[in-house]
C-alpha positions as CSV (number, residue, x, y, z in Angstrom):
1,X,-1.4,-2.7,20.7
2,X,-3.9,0.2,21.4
3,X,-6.8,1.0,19.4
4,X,-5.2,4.5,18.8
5,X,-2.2,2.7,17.0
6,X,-4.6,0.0,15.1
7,X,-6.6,2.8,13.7
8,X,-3.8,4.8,12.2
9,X,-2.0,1.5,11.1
10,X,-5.2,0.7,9.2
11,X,-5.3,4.5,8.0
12,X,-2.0,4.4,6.6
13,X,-2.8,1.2,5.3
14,X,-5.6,2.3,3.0
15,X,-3.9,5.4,2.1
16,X,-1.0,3.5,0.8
17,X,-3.7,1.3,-1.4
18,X,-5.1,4.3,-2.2
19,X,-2.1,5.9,-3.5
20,X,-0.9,3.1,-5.0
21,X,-4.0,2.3,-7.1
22,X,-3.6,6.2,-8.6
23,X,-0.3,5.4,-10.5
24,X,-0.8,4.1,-13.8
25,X,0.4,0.6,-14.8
26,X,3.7,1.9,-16.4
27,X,4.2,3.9,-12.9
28,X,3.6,0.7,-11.2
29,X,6.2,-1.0,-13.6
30,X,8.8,1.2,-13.4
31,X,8.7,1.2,-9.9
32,X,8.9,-2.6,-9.7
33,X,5.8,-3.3,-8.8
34,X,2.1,-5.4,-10.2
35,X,-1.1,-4.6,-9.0
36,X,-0.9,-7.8,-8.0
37,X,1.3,-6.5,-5.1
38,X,-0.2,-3.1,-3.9
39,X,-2.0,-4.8,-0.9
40,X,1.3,-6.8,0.4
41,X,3.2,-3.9,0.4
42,X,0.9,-2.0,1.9
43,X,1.1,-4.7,4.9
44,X,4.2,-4.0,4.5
45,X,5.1,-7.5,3.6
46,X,7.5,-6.8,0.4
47,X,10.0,-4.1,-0.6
């Protein structure tokens, strides 16, 4: 894997986190979601 594509993985990684942590917990809830999961599924591990 290139550094190019590591840096934008790990760019779209924190944005995802970033976004993530902006919604409220009822947000969060309605989606289906803890806080508890934002960094998996910003891996891209769940959903």
């Amino acid at each position: 894997m290139s550094i190019r594509k590591k840096f934008a993985d790990m760019m779209q990684y924190h944005r995802t986190v970033r976004e993530l942590n902006a919604l409220d917990t009822r947000q969060l809830r309605d989606l289906g979601i803890t806080r508890a999961d934002i960094h998996d599924i910003a891996r891209g591990k769940v959903l």
